[in-house]
Backbone as CSV, one residue per row, in Angstrom:
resi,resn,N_x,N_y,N_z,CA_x,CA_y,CA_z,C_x,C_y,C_z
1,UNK,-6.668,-59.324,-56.427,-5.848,-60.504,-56.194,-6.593,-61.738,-56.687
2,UNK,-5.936,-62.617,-57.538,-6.864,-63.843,-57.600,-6.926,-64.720,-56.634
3,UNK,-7.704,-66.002,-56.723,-8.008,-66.996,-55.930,-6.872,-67.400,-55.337
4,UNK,-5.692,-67.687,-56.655,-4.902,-68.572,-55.838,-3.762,-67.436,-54.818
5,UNK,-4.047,-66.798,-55.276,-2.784,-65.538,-54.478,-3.764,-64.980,-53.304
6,UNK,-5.204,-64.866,-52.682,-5.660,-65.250,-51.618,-5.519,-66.768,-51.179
7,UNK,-5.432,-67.644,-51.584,-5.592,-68.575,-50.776,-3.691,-68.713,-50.419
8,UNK,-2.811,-68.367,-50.940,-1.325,-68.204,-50.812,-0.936,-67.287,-49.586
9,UNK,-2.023,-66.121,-49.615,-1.820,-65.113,-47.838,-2.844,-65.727,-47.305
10,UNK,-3.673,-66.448,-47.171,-4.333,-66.818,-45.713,-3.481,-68.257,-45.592
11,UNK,-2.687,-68.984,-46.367,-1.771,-70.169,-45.933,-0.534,-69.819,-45.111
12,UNK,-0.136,-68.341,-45.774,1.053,-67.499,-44.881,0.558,-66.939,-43.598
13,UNK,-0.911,-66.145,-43.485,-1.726,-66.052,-42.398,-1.056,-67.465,-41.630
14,UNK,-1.842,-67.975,-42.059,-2.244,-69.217,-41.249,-0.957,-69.750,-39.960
15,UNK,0.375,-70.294,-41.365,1.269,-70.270,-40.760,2.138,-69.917,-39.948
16,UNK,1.979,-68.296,-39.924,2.938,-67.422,-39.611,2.558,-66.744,-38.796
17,UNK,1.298,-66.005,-38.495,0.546,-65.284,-37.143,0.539,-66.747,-36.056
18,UNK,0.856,-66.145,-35.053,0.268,-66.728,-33.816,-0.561,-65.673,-32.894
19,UNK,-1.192,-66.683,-32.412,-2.742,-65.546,-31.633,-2.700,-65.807,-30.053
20,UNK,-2.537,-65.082,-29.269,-2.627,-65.080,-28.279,-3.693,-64.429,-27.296
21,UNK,-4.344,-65.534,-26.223,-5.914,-65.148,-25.743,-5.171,-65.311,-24.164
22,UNK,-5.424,-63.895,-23.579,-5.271,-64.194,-22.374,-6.718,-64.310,-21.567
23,UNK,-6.597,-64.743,-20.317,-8.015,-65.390,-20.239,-8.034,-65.509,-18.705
24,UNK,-8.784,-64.521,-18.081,-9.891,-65.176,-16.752,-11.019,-64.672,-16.528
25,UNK,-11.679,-66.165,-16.284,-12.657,-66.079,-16.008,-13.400,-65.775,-16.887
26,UNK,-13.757,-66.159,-18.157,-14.680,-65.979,-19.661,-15.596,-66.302,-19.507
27,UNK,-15.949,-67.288,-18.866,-17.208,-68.204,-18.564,-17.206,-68.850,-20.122
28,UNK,-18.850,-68.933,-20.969,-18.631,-69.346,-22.309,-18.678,-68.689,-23.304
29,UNK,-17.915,-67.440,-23.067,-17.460,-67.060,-24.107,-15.866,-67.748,-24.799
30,UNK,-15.580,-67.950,-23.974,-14.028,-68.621,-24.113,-13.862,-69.436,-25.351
31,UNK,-14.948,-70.679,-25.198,-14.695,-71.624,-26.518,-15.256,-70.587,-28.125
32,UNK,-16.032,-69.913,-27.753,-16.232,-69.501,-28.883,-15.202,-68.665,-29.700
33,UNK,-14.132,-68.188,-28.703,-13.276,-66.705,-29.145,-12.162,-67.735,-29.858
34,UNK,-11.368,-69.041,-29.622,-10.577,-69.471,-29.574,-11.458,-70.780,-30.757
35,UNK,-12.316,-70.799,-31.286,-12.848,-71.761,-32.250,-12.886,-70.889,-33.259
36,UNK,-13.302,-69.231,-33.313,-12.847,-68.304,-34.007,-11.360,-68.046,-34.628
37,UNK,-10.516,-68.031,-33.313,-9.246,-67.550,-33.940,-8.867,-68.886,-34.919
38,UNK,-9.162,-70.329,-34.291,-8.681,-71.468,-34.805,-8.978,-71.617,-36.399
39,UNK,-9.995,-70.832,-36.942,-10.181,-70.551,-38.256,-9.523,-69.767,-39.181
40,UNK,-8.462,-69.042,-38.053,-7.840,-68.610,-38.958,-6.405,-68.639,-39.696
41,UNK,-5.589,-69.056,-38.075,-4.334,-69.604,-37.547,-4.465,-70.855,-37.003
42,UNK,-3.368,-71.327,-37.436,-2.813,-72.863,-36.811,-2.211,-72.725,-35.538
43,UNK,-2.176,-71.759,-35.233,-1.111,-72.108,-33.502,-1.914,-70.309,-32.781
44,UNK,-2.460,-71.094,-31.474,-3.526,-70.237,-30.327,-2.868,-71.189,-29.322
45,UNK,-2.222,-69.663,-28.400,-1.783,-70.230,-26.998,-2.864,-69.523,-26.375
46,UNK,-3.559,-69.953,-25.166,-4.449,-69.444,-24.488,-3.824,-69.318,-22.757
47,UNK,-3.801,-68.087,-22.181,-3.122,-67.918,-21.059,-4.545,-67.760,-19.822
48,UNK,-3.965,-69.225,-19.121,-5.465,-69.284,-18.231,-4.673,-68.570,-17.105
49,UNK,-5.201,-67.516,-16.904,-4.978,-66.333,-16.085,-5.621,-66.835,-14.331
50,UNK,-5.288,-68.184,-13.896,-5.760,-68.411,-13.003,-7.594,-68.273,-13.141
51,UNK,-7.788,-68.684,-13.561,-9.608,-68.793,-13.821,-10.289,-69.971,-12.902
52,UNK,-11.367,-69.791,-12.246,-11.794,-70.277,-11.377,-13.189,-71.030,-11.529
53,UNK,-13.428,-70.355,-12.513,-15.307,-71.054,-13.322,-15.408,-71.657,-14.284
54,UNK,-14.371,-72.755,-14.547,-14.480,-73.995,-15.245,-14.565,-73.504,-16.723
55,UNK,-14.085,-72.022,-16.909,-13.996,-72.231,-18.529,-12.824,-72.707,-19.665
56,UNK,-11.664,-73.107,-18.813,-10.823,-73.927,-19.618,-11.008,-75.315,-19.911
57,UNK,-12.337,-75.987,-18.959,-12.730,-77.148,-19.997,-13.194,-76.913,-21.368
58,UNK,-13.681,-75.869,-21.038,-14.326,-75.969,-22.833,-13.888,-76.254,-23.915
59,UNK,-12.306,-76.160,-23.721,-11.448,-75.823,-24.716,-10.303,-76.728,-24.257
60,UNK,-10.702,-77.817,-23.656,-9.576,-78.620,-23.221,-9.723,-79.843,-24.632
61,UNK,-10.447,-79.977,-25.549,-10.299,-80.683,-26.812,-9.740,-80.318,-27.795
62,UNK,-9.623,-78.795,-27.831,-9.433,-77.961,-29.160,-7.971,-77.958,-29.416
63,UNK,-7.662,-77.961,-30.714,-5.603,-78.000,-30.849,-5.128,-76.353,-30.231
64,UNK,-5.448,-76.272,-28.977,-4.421,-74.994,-28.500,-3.386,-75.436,-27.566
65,UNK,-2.624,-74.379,-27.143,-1.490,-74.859,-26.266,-2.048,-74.064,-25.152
66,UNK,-1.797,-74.321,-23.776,-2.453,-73.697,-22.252,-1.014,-73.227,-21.813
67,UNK,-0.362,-72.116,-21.237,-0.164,-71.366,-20.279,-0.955,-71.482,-18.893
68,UNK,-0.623,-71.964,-18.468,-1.370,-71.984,-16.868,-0.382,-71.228,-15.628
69,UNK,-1.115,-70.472,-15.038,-1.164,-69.472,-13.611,-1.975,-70.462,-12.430
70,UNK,-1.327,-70.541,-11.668,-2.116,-70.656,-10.732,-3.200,-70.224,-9.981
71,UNK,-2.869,-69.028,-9.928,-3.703,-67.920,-8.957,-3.557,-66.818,-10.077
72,UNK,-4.675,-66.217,-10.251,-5.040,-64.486,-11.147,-3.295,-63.624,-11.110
73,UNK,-2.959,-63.283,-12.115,-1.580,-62.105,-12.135,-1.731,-60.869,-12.825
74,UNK,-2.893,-60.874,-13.498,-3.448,-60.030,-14.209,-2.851,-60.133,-16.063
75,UNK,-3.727,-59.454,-16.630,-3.629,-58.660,-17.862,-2.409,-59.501,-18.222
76,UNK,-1.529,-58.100,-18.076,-0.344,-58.263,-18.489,0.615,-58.906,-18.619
77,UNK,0.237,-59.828,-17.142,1.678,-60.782,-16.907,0.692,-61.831,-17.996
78,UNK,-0.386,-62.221,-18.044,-0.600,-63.242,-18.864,-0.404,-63.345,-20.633
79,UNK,-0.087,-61.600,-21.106,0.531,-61.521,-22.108,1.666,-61.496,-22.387
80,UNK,2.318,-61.122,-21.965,3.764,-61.482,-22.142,4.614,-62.697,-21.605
81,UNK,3.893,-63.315,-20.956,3.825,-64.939,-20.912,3.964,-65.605,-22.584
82,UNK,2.317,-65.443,-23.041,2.216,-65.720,-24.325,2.905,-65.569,-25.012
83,UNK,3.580,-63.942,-25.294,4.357,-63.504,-25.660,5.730,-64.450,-26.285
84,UNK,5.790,-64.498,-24.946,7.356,-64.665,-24.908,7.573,-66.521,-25.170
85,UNK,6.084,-67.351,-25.300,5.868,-68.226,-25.909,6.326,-68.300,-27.179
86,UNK,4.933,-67.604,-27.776,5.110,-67.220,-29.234,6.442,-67.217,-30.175
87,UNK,7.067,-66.191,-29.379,8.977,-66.177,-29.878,9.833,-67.035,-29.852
88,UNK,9.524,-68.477,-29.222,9.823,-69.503,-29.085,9.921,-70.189,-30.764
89,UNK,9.062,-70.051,-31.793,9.273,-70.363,-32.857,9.683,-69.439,-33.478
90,UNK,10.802,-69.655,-34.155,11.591,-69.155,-35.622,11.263,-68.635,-36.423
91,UNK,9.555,-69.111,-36.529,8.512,-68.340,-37.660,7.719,-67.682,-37.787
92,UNK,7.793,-67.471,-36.101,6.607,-66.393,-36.112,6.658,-65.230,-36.644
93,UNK,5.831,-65.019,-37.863,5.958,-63.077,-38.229,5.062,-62.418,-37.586
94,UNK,4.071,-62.572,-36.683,3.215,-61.446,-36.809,2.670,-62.453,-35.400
95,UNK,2.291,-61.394,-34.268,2.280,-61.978,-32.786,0.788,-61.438,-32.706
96,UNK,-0.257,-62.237,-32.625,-1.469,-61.165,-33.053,-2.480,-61.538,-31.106
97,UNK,-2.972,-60.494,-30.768,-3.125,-60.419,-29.000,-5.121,-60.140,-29.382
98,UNK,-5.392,-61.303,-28.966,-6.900,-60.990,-28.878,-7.701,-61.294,-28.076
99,UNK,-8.732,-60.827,-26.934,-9.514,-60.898,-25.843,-10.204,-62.778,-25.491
100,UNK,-10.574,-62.542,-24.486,-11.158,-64.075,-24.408,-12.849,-64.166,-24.751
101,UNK,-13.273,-62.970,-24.230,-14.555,-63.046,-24.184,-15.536,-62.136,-25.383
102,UNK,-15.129,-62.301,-26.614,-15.502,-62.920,-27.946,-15.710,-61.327,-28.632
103,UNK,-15.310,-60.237,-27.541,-14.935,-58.897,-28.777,-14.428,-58.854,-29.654
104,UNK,-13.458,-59.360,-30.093,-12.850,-58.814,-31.331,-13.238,-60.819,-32.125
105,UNK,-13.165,-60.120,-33.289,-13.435,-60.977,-34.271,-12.457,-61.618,-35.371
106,UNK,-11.944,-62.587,-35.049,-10.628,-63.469,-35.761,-10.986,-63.464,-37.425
107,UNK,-11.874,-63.049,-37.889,-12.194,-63.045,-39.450,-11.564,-61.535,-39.780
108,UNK,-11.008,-60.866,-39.021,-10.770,-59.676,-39.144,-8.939,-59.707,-39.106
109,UNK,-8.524,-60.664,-38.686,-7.289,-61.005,-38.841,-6.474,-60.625,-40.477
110,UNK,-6.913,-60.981,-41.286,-6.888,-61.333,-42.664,-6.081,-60.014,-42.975
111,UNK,-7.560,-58.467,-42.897,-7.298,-57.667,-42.951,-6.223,-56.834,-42.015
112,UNK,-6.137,-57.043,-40.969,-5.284,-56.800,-40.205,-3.748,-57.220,-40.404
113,UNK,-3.792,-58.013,-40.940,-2.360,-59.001,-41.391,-1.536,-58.028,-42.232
114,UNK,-2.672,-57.915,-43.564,-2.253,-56.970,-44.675,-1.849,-56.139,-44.232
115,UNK,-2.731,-54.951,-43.685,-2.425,-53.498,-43.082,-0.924,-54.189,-42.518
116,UNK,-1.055,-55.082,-41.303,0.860,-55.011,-40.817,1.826,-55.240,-42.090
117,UNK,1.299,-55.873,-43.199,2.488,-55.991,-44.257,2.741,-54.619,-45.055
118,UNK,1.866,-54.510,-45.747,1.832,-52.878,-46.568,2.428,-51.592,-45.872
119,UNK,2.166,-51.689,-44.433,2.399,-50.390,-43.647,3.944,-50.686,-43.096
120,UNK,4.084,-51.762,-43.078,5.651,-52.283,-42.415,5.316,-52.045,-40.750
121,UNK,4.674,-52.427,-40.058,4.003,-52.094,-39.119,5.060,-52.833,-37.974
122,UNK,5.127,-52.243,-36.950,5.543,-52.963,-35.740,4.773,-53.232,-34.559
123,UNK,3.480,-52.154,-34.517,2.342,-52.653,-34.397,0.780,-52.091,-34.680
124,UNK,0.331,-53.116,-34.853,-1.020,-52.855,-35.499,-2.314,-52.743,-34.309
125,UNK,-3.231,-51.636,-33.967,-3.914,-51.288,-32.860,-5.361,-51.096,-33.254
126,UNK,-6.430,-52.352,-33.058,-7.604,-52.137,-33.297,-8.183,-50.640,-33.309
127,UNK,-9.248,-50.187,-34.284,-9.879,-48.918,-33.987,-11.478,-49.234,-34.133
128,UNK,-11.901,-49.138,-32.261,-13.068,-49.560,-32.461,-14.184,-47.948,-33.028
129,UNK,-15.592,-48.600,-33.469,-16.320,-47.454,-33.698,-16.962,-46.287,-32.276
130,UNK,-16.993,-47.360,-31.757,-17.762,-46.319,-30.078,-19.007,-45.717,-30.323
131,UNK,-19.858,-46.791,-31.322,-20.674,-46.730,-31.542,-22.253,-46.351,-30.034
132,UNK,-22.946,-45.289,-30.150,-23.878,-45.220,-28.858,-24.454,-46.286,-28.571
133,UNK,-24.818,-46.947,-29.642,-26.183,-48.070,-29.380,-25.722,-49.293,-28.569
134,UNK,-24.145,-49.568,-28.732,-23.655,-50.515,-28.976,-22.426,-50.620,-27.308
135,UNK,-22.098,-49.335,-27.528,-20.346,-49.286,-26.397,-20.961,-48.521,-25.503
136,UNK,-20.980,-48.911,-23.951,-21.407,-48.269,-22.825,-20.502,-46.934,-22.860
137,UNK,-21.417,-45.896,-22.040,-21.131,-44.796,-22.294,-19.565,-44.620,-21.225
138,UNK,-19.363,-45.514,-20.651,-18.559,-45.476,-19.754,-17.044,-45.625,-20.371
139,UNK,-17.084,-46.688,-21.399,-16.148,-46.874,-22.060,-15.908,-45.726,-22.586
140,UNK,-17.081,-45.430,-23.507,-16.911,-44.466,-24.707,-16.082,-43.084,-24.279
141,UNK,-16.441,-42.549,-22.812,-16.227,-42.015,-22.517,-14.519,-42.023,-21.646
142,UNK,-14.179,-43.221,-20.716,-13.136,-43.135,-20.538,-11.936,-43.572,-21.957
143,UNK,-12.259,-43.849,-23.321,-11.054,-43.850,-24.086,-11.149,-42.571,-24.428
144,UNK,-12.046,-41.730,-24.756,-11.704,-40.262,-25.176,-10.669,-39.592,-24.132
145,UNK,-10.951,-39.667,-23.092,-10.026,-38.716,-21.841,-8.909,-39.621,-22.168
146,UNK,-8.723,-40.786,-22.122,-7.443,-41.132,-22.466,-6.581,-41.016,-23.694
147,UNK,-7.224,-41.026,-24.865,-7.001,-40.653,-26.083,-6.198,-39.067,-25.781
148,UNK,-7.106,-38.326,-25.317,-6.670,-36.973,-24.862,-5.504,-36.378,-24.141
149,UNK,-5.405,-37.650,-22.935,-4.392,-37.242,-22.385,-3.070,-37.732,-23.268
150,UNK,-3.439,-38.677,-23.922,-1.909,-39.215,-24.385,-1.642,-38.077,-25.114
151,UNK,-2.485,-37.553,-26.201,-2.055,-36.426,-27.262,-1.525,-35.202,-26.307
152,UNK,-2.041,-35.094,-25.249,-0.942,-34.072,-24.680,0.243,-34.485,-24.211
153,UNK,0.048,-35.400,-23.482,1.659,-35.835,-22.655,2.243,-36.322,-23.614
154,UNK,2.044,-36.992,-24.645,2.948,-37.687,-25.376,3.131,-37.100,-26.764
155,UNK,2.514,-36.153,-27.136,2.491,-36.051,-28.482,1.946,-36.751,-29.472
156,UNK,0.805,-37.527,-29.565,1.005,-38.609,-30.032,-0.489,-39.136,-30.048
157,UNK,-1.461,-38.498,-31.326,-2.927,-38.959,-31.358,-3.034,-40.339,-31.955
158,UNK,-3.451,-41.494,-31.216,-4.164,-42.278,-31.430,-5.372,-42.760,-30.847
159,UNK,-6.200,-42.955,-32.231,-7.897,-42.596,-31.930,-8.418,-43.720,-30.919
160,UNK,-7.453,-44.793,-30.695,-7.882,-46.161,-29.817,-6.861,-46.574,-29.172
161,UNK,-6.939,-46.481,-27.592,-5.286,-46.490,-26.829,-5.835,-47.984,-26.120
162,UNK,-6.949,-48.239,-26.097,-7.270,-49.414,-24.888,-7.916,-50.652,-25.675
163,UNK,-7.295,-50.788,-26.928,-8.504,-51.827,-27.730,-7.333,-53.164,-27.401
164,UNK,-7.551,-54.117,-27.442,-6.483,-55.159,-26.483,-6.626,-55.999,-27.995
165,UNK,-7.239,-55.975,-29.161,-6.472,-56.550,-30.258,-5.430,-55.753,-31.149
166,UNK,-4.502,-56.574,-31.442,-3.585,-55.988,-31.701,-2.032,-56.632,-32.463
167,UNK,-1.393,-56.151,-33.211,-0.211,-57.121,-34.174,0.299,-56.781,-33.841
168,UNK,1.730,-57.508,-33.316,3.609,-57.424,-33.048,3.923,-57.748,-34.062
169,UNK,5.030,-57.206,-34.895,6.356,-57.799,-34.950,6.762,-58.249,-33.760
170,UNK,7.782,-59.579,-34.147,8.855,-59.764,-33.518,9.446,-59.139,-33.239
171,UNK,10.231,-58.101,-33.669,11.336,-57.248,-33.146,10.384,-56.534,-31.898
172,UNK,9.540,-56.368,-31.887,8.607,-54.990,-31.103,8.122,-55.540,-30.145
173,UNK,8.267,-57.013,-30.373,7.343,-58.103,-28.886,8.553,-58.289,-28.132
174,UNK,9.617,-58.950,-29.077,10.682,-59.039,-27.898,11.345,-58.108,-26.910
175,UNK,11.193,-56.894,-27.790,11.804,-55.285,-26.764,10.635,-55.289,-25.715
176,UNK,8.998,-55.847,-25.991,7.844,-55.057,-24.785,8.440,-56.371,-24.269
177,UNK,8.602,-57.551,-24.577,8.715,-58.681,-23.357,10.152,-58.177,-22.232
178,UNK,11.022,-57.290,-22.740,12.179,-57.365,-22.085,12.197,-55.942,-21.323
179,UNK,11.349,-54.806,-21.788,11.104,-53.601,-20.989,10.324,-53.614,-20.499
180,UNK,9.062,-53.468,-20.462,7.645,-53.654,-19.854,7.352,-54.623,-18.795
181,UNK,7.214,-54.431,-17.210,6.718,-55.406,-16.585,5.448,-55.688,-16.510
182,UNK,5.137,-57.061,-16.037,3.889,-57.482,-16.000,2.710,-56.326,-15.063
183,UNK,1.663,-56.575,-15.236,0.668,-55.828,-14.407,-0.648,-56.524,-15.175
184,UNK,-1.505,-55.272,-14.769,-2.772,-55.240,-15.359,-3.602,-54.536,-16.288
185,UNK,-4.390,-54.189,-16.734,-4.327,-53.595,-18.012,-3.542,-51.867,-18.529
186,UNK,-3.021,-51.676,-17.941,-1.899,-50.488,-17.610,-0.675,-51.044,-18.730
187,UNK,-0.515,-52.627,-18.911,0.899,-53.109,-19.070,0.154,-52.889,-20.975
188,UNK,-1.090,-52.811,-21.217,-1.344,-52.432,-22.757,-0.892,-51.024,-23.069
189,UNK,-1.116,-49.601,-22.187,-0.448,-48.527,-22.240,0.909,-48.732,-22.782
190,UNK,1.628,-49.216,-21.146,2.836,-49.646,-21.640,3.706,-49.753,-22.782
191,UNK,2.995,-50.641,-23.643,3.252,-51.118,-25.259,3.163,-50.344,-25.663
192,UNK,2.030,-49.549,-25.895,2.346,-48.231,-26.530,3.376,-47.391,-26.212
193,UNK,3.417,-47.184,-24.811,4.127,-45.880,-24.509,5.659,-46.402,-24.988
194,UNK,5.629,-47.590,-24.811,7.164,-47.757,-25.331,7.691,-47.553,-26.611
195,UNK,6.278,-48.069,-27.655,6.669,-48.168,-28.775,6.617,-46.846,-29.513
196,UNK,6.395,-45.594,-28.724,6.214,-44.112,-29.237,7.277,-43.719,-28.814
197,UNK,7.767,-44.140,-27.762,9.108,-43.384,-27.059,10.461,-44.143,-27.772
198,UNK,10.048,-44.901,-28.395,11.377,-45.621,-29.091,11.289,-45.677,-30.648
199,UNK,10.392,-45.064,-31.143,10.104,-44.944,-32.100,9.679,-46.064,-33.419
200,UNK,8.958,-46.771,-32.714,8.310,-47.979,-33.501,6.918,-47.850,-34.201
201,UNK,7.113,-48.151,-35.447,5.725,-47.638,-36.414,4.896,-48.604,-35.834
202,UNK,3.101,-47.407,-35.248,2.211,-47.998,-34.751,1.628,-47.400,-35.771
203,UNK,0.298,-48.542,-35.996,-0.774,-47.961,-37.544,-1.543,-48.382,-36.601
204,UNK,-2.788,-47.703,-36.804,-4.303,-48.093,-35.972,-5.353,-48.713,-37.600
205,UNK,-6.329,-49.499,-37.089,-6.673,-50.186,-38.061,-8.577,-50.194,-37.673
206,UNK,-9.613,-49.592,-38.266,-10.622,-49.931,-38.041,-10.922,-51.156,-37.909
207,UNK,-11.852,-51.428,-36.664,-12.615,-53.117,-36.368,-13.799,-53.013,-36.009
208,UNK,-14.830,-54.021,-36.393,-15.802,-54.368,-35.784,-15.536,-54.114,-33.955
209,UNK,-16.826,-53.200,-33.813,-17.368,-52.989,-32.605,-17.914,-53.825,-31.728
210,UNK,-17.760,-55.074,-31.229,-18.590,-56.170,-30.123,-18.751,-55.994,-28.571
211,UNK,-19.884,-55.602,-28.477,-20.064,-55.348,-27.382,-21.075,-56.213,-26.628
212,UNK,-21.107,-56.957,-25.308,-22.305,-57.636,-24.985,-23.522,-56.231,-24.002
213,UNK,-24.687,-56.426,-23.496,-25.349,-55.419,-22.372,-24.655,-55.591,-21.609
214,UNK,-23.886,-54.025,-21.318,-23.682,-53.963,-19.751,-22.096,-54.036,-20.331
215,UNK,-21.450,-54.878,-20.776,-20.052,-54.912,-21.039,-19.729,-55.869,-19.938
216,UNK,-20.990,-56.647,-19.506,-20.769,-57.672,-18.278,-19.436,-58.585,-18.192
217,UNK,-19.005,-58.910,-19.253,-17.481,-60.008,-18.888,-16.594,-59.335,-18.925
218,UNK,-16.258,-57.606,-18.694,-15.049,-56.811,-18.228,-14.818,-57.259,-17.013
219,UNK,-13.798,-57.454,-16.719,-13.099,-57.428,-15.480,-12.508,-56.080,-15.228
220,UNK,-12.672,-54.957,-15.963,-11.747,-53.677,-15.629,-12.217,-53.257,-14.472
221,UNK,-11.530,-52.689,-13.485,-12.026,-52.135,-12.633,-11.585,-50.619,-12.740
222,UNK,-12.919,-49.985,-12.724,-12.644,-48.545,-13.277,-12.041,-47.595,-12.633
223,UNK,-11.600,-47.823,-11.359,-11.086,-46.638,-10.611,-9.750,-47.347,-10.313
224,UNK,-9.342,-48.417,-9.853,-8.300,-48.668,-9.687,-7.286,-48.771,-11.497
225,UNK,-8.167,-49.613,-12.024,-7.503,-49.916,-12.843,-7.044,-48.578,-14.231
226,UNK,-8.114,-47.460,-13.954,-7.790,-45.931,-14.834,-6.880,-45.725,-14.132
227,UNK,-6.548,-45.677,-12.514,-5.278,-45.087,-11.784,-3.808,-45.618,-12.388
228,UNK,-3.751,-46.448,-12.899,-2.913,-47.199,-13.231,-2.528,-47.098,-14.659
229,UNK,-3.448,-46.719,-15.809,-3.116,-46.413,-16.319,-2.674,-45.123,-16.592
230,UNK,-3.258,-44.103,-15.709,-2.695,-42.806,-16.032,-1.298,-42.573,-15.355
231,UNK,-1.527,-43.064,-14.423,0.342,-43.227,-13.790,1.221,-43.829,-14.670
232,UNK,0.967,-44.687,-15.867,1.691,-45.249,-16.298,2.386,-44.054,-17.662
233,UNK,0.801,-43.429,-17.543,1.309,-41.856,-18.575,2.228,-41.116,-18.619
234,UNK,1.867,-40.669,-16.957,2.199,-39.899,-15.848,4.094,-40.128,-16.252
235,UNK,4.517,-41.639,-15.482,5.812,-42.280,-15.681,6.577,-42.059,-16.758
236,UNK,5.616,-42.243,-17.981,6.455,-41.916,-18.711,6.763,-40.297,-19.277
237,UNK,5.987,-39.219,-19.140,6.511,-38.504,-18.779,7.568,-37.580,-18.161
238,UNK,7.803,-38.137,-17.167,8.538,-38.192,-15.913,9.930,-38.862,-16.510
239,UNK,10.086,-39.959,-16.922,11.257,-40.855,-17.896,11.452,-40.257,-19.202
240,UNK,10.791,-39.701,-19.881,11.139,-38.585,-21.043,11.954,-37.868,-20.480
241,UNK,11.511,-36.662,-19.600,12.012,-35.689,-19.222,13.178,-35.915,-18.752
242,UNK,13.679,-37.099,-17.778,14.729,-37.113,-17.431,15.411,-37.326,-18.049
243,UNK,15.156,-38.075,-19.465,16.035,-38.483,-20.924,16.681,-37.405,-21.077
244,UNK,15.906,-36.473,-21.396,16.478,-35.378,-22.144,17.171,-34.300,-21.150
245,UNK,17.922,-34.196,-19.580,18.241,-33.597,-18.998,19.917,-34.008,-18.902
């Protein structure tokens, strides 16, 4: 591609993705994730998920738009908040969902963009490496069992079910904003499970691996919050089957 036909898709980038950061409690990672995306896209709504440790000053100068919660609702409800922001403009092509606390990497957008154009994508699903040195073994280990279970219950191998960056279409955001209720990180299953059961092209896309020691700014909570997602498996299961009876 030449110069000017890159600088013609990162102006369509620019314009046309909107990025959405849901957000509690980042501490300072926050300004950095959202000074990132701002390099790449012109319009970052940031959903302050009820946050309590002063990290939405950081970012109270920067050109984003705030979603504000009062009190914590989790995950989910703070994405499809955004969400359903986002759809608010006419132009949005491409609804792009990325963490607060500075995993995924907004220079990676670019490529990600493409893959949603070329593939005709409805949505596009980070594929991290799960690298040893790098991804606690805890992770590494609960996306495989989940990876696993989906390919049985659902039919349906994808190598990264829990990576929280990720591209909408429009058509595919407005169906998860109008089926899918809010929750907590269960309501990312969700998206999937919907978009397999309704038959919406998901492409998975290799990404940079970011991990801090310890994986210290997760908020997942591993026993409640795996319960929740496997019930959400579980459910749909259970809603297949009755489809077809």
């Amino acid at each position: 591609m030449t110069a000017s036909g890159h600088e013609k898709e990162n102006n369509t980038l620019r314009k046309r993705v909107v990025v959405i950061i849901p957000c509690f409690n980042a501490g300072n990672r926050l300004k950095g994730a959202v000074e990132n995306a701002l390099a790449q896209v012109d319009r970052v709504f940031v959903v302050d998920d009820g946050c309590a440790d002063g990290c939405m000053d950081a970012v109270a100068g920067l050109p984003v738009q705030v979603i504000t919660f009062q009190s914590n609702r989790g995950k989910g409800h703070a994405l499809i908040a955004g969400i359903r922001k986002a759809l608010e403009s006419g132009d949005t092509e491409v609804v792009a969902l990325m963490d607060a606390d500075g995993q995924h990497d907004a220079a990676e957008l670019p490529g990600l963009y493409q893959c949603f154009l070329s593939e005709k994508a409805d949505i596009v699903i980070g594929t991290r490496t799960f690298d040893r040195e790098q991804v606690p073994w805890r992770s590494r280990f609960g996306n495989k069992v989940t990876v696993w279970v989906m390919g049985i219950l659902c039919g349906r191998h994808l190598p990264d079910t829990q990576c929280g960056f990720r591209l909408l279409s429009p058509r595919f955001a407005q169906r998860f904003i109008n089926q899918v209720p809010g929750g907590r990180y269960e309501t990312e299953m969700r998206m999937l499970l919907l978009a397999i059961r309704e038959g919406f092209q998901i492409v998975s896309a290799p990404i940079a691996t970011l991990y801090e020691p310890g994986n210290a700014s997760s908020h997942f909570r591993k026993i409640s919050d795996s319960f929740r997602i496997y019930w959400a498996l579980l459910k749909n299961v259970l809603y297949t089957e009755k489809g077809k009876s």
